[in-house]
N, C-alpha and C positions, 0 to 999 in steps of 0.2 A: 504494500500500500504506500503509496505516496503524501504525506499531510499535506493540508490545505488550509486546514483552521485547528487553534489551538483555544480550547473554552476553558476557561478556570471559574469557578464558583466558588463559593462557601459550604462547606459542609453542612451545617446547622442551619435551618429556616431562619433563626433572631440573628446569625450573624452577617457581618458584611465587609468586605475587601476593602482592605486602606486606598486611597487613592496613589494610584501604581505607575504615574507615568514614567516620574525619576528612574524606578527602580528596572521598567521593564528596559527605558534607554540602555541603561548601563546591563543588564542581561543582553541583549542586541550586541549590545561592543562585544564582549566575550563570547557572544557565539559568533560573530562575524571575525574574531581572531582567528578560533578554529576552525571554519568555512566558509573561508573569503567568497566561494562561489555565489555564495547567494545573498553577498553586501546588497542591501536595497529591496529584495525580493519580500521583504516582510514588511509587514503594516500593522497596527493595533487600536481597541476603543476601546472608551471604561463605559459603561453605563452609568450615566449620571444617579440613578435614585438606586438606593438597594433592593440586592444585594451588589449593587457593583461590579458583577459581572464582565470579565477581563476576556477579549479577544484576540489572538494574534493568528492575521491569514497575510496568505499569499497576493502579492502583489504584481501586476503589470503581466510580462509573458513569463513568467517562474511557471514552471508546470508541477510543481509542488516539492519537498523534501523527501529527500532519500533515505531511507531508514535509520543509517546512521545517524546522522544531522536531526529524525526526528527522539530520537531516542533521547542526545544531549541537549536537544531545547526542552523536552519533554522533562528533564532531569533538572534541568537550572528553574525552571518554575514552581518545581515540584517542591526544592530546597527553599526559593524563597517566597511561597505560599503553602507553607508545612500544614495549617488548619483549612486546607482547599483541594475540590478535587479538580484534576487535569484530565479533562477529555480531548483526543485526539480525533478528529475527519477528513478523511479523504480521498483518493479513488483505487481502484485496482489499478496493477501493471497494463500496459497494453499488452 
């Protein structure tokens, strides 16, 4: 499967995701250290009201992240949204 979007929630219905942009920039640089390929290829939105609601998808002509690449953005979210779950979508191989 190739990723396409990356959903973070809140586990708990009362809870709600800090406002994330700083943090997801700076997660962005370090994964674009490790996968220079795909500088640019990523995009992200909070939802303003709760739960806050974190998005990060594919951008422009990216035909989505390779397993590898999903696995480590998958992992850097995961560390800094420890009380949140990370859902991954995206398509099969051709």
């Amino acid at each position: 499967m190739k990723a396409l979007t990356f959903w973070v929630r809140p586990r708990g219905s009362l809870e709600a995701l800090p406002e994330a942009k700083d943090l997801v920039q700076d997660l962005l640089e370090l994964f674009y250290e490790y996968f220079p390929e795909y500088e640019g290829c990523l995009g992200f939105s909070q939802s303003p009201r709760r739960p806050r609601y974190l998005f990060l998808y594919m951008e422009g002509p990216c035909g989505g992240l390779l397993p590898s690449a999903t696995a480590f953005l998958r992992e850097l979210l995961e560390t800094a949204f420890p009380e949140a779950e990370v859902r991954v979508y995206g398509k099969p191989w051709p």
